[in-house]
C-alpha positions as CSV (number, residue, x, y, z in Angstrom):
1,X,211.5,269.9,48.9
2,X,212.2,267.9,51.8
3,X,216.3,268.9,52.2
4,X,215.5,271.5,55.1
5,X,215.2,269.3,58.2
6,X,218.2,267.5,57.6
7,X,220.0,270.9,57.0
8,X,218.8,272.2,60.2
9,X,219.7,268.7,61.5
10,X,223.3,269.1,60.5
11,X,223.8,272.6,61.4
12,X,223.5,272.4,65.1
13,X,225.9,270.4,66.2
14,X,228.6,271.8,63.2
15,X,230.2,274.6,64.9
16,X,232.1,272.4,67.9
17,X,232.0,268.9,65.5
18,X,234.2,270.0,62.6
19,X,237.1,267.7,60.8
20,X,240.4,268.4,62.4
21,X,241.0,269.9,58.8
22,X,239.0,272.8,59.7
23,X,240.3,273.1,62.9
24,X,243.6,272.7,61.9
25,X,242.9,276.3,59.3
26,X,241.2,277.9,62.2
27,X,244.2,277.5,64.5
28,X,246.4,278.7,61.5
29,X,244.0,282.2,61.5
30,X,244.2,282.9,65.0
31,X,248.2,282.7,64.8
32,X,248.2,284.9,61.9
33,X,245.7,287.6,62.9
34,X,247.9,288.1,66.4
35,X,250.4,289.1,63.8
36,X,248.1,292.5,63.7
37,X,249.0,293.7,67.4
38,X,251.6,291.6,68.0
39,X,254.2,293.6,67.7
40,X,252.7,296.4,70.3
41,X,253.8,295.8,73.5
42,X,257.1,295.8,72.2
43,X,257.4,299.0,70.1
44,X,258.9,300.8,72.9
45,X,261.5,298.0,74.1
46,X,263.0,297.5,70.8
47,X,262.8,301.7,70.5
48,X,265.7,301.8,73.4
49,X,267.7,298.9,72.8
50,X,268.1,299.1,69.3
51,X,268.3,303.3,69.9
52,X,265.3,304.0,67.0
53,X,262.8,306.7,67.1
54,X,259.7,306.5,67.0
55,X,258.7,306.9,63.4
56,X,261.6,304.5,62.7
57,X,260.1,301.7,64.6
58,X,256.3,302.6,63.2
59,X,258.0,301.0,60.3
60,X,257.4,298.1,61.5
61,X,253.4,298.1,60.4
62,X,253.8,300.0,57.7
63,X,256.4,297.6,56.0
64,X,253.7,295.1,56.8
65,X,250.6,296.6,55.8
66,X,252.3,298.3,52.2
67,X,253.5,294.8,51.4
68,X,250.5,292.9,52.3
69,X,248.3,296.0,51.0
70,X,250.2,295.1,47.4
71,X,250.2,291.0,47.9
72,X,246.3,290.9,48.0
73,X,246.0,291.9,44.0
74,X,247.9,288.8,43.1
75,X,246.9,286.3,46.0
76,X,243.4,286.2,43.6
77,X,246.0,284.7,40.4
78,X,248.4,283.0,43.3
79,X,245.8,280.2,44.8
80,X,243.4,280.8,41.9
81,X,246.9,278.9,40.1
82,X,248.1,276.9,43.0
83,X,245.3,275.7,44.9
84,X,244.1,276.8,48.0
85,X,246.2,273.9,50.6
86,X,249.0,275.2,48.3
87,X,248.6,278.7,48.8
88,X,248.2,278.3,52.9
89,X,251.7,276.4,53.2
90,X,253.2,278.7,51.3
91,X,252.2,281.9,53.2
92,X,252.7,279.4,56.6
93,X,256.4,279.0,55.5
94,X,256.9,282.6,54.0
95,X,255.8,283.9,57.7
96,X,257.7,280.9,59.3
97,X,260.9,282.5,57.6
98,X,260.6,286.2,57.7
99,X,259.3,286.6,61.6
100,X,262.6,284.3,62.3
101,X,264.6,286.3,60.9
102,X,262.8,289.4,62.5
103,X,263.6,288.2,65.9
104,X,267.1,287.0,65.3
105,X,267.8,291.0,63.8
106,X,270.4,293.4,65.1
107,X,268.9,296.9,63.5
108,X,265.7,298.4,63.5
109,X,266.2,298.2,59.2
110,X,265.8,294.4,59.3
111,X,263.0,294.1,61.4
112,X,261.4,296.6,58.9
113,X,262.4,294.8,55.8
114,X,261.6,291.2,57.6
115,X,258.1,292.5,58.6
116,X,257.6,293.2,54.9
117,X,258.0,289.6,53.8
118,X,255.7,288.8,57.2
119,X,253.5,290.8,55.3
120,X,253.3,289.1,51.8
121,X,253.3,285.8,53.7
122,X,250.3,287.0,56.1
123,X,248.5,288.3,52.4
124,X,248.6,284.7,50.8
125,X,246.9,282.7,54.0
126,X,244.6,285.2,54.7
127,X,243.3,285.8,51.3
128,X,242.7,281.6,51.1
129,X,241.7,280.9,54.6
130,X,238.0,281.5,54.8
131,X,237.4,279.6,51.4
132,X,239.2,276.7,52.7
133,X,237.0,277.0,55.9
134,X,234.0,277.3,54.0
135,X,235.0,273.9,51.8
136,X,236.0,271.5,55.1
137,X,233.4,272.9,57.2
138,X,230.0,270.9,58.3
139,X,227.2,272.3,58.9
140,X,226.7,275.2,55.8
141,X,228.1,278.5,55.1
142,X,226.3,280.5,58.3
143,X,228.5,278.1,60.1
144,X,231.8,278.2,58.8
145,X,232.0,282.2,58.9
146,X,231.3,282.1,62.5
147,X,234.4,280.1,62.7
148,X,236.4,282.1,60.9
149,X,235.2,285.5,62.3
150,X,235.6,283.8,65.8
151,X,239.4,283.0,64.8
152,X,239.7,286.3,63.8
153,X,238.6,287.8,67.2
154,X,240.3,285.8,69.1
155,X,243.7,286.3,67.5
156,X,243.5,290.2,67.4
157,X,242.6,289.9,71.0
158,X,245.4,287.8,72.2
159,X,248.7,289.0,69.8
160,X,248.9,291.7,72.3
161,X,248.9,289.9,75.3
162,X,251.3,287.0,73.8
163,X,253.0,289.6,72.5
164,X,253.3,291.3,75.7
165,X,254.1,288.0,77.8
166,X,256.9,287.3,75.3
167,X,257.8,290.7,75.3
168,X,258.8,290.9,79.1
169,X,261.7,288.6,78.5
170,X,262.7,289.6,75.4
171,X,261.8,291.8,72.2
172,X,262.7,289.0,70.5
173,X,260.1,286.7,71.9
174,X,257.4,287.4,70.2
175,X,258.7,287.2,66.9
176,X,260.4,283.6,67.5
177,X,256.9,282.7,69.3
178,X,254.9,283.3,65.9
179,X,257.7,281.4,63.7
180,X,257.1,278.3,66.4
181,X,253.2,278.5,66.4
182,X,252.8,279.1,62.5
183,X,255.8,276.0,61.9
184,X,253.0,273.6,64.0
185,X,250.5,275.1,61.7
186,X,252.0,274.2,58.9
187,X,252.6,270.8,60.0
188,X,248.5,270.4,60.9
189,X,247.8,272.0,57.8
190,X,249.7,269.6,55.3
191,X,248.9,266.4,57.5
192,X,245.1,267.3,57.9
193,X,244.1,269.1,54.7
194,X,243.4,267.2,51.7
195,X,244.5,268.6,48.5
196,X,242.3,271.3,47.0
197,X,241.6,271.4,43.7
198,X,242.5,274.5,41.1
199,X,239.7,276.9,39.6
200,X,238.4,276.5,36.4
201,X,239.1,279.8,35.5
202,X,242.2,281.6,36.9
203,X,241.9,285.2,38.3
204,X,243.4,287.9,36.1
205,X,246.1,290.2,37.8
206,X,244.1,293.4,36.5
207,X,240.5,292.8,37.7
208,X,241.3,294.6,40.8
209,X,242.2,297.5,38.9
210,X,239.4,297.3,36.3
211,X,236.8,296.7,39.5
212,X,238.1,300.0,41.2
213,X,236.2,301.8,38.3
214,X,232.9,301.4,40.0
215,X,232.7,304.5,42.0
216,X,230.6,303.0,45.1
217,X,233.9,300.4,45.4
218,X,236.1,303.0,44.9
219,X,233.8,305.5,47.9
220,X,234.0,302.0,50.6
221,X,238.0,302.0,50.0
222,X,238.7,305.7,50.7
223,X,236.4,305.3,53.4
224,X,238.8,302.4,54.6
225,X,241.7,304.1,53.9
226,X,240.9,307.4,55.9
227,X,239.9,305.5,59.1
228,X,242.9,303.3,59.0
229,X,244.8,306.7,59.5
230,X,243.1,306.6,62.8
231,X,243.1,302.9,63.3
232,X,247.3,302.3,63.0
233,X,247.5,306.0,64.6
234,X,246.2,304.3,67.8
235,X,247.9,301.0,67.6
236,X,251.6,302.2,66.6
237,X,251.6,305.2,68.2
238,X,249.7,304.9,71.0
239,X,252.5,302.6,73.0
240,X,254.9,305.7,73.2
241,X,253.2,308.4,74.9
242,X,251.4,304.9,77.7
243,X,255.4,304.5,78.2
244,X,254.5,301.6,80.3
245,X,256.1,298.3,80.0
246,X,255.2,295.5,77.6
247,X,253.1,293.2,80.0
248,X,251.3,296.3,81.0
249,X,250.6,297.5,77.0
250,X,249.6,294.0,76.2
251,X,246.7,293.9,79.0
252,X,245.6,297.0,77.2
253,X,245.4,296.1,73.9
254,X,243.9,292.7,74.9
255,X,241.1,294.7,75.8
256,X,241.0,296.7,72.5
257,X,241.2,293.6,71.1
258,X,237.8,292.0,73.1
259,X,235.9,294.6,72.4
260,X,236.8,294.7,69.0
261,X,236.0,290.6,68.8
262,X,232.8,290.9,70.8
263,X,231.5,294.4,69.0
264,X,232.1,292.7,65.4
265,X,230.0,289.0,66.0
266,X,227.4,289.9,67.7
267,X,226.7,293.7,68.0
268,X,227.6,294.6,64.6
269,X,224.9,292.7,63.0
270,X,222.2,293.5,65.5
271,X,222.7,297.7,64.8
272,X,222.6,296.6,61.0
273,X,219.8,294.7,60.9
274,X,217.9,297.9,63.0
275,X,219.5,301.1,61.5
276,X,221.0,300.0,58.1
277,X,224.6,299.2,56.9
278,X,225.8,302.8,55.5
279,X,224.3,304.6,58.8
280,X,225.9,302.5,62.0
281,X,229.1,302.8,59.6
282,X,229.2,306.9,59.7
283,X,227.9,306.4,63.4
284,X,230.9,304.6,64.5
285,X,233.3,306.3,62.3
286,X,232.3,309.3,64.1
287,X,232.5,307.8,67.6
288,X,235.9,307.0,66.9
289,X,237.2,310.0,65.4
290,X,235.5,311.9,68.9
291,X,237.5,309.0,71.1
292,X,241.0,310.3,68.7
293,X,239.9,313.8,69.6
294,X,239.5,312.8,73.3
295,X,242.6,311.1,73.5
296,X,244.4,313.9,71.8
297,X,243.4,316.6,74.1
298,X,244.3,314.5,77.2
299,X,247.8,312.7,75.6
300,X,249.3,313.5,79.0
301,X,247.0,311.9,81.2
302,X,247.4,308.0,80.9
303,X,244.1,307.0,82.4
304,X,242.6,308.5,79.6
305,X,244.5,306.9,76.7
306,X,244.1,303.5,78.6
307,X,239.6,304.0,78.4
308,X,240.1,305.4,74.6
309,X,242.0,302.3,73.5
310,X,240.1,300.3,74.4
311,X,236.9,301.8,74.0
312,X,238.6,302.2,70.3
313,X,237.5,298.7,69.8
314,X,234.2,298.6,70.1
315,X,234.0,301.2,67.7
316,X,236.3,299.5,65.1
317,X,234.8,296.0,65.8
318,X,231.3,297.0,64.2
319,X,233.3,299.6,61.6
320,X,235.2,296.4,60.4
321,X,232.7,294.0,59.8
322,X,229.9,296.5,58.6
323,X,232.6,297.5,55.7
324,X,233.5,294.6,54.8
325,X,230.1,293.2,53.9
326,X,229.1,296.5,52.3
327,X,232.4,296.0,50.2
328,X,230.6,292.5,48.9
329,X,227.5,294.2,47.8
330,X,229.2,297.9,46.2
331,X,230.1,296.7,42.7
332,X,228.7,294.1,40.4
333,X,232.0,292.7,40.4
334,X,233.3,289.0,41.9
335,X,233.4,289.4,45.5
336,X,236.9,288.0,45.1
337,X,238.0,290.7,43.1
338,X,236.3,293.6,45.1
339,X,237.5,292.3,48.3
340,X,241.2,292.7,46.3
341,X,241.2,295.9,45.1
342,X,239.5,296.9,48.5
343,X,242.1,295.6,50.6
344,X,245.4,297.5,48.5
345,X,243.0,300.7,48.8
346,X,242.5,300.6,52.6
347,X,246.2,299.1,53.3
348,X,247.5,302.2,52.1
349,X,246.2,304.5,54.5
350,X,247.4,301.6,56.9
351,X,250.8,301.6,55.3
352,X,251.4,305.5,56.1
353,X,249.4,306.2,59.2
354,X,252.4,304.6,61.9
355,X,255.5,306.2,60.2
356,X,253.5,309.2,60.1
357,X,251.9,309.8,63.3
358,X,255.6,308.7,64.8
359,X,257.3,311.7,62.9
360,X,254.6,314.0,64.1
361,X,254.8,312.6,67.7
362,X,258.8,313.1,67.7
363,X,259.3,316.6,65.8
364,X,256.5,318.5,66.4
365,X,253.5,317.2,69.5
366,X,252.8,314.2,71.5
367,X,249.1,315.4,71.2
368,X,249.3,315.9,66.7
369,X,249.9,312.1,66.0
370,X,245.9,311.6,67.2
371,X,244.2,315.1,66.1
372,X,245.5,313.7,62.3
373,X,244.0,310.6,63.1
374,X,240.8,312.1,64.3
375,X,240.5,314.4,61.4
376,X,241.6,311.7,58.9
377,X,238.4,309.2,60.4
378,X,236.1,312.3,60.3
379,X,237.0,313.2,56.6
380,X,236.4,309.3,55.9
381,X,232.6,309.8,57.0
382,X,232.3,312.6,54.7
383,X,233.6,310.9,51.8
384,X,231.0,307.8,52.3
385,X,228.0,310.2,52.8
386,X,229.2,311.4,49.0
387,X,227.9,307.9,47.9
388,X,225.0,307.2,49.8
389,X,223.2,307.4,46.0
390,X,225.7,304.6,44.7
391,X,225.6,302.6,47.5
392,X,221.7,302.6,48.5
393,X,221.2,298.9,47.1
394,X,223.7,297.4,50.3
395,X,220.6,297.3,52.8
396,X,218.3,295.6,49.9
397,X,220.4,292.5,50.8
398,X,220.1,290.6,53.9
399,X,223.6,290.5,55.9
400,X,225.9,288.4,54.7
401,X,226.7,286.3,57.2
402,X,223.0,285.1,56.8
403,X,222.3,285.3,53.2
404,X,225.5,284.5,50.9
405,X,225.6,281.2,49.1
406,X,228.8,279.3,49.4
407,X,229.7,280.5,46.0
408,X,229.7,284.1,47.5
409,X,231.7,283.4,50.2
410,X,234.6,281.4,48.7
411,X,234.8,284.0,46.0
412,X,235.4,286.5,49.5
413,X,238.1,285.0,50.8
414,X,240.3,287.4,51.1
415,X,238.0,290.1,52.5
């Protein structure tokens, strides 16, 4: 066949030379991903003036993460019914709404339930985003994911700083900043978009369910779920015994979050490709349950919590993508529908995690909050050496990123 030079051709130039409708998604992901650390830098802030503990502001990520944990087994029957432009405007305006209303609250309880509805709103874009990517893009699949996961990186890295900017002049900042930024991406999104067509087929509300039978999908989403004890231990906990102020927890987690961008593009896939998926997974699971222990044992000394933060992120940077693509190979199941039934797995360890390690900070030691999150991330790397057996056939695949078909990708869209 002669279709390989012009491929090669087109892919070179496709990553800067996109149509604004891709750009206009990819500036829509970087808005919503800052909604992960956003709210960091001002935990603390909105703990005194509003008079909360905190496990009662912790509630603000797990309100988030429960409701978006539950959101991602319907956003497969949602866009799968509505269309994928569909399905992005109305996440856009559902997060429009809710983080409005967050930062126009008076209690502690309505930023909690407000966050909730962030979260269902953050559930249906993210779910829809990559496929749209992957259908406005130029330049083929390998492209279009580089996009997206560069998005990705670069909003995890900057919702703490914005966050943290905002923060300084008002707790209230941040949350009006995201309703302003995700109102112009709605706008870019409806005017630069065309309409996307519906599946053939819609997506049943129980094949998440039905696709959790497969015990090495099943063993990747306890893993998930016992490192995010350690993951939202260290970003909704962490802030309280720093007690510095919200410019200065911002910085912080801005570094968190570039080592986390940088670790998950281009180191992740380099350890894979040498040592094997399942392997660099338990390796940095174990890494970052030592850096929980570290930072545990030293709670006191700020210094110290400052270097395991954000020496956190490299660690979680090649945890995240390395489980995610294994989560596409486990189960002879849709990728769709595994990445679904994954997601509500792992969110719930998510979902508990912040309230948790804030009660354990507040009634019983500063230093408990990140043993729990140590031993939680350790346990995690037991339970996926369990089903090395069933999940052996993830390194007879070459990495995603190089090997998918587009098929593949759009159908892991909500990964």
């Amino acid at each position: 066949m002669t279709a390989a030079p012009p491929t090669e051709t087109l892919e070179r130039p496709s990553i800067l030379h996109q149509p604004r409708a891709v750009w206009a998604v990819a500036f829509a992901c970087v808005i919503a991903f800052m909604g992960i650390g956003l709210v960091d830098p001002i935990l603390k802030p909105i703990a005194d003036q509003l008079d909360a503990s905190p496990s009662q502001v912790s509630l603000l990520f797990t309100s988030y993460m429960a409701v978006m944990g539950v959101a991602m087994l319907i956003t497969g029957a949602v866009s799968s019914r509505l269309g994928a432009k569909r399905t992005l405007l109305a996440g856009l305006a559902i997060i429009v709404v809710f983080s409005a209303l967050a930062g126009s609250s008076s209690t502690v309880g309505q930023i909690v339930g407000f966050r909730g509805g962030w979260g269902l709103g953050n559930a249906l874009f993210i779910a829809t985003a990559l496929a749209t990517i992957v259908g406005a893009a130029s330049g083929g699949v390998a492209s279009s994911i580089i996009l997206y996961e560069a998005a990705l990186g670069i909003g995890i890295a900057t919702g703490p700083l914005v966050g943290g900017v905002l923060g300084d002049i008002s707790w209230r900042g941040p949350f009006f900043g995201v309703a302003v930024l995700m109102a112009v991406a709605f706008v870019s999104i409806m005017v630069f978009l065309p309409a996307t067509p519906k599946v053939a087929r819609p997506t049943s509300l129980l094949d998440p369910f039905r696709a959790l039978r497969h015990r090495s999908l099943l063993t990747v989403g306890i893993t998930a779920l016992l490192y995010n004890f350690g993951f939202f231990t260290l970003l909704a906990y962490t802030p309280f015994p720093l007690g510095m102020g919200p410019h200065a927890i911002g910085f912080i987690f801005f570094g968190w979050g570039i080592c986390l961008a940088v670790t998950s593009v281009f180191v992740a896939p380099v350890l894979q490709r040498r040592f094997g998926t399942l392997p660099v997974i338990s390796a940095a699971l174990v890494a970052f349950a030592a850096d929980l222990a570290v930072m545990a044992l030293f709670t006191e000394h700020r210094p110290v919590l400052v270097v395991g933060v954000i020496a956190a992120g490299a660690f979680l940077g090649i945890n995240n993508t390395l489980i995610t693509e294994a989560v596409m190979l486990a189960a002879p199941v849709e990728r769709g529908t595994a990445s679904a039934a994954y997601s509500f797995v792992r969110f719930g360890g998510g979902a508990v995690a912040p309230w948790l390690a804030g009660k354990l900070g507040e009634s019983v030691s500063p230093h408990l909050p990140f043993w729990v999150g140590a031993a939680a991330t350790a346990l995690g790397v037991v339970v996926l050496s369990t089903g090395r057996r069933v999940l052996a056939h993830v390194d007879e695949h070459e990495p995603a990123s190089h090997s998918r078909d587009e098929a593949e990708v759009l159908s892991a869209a909500d990964a």
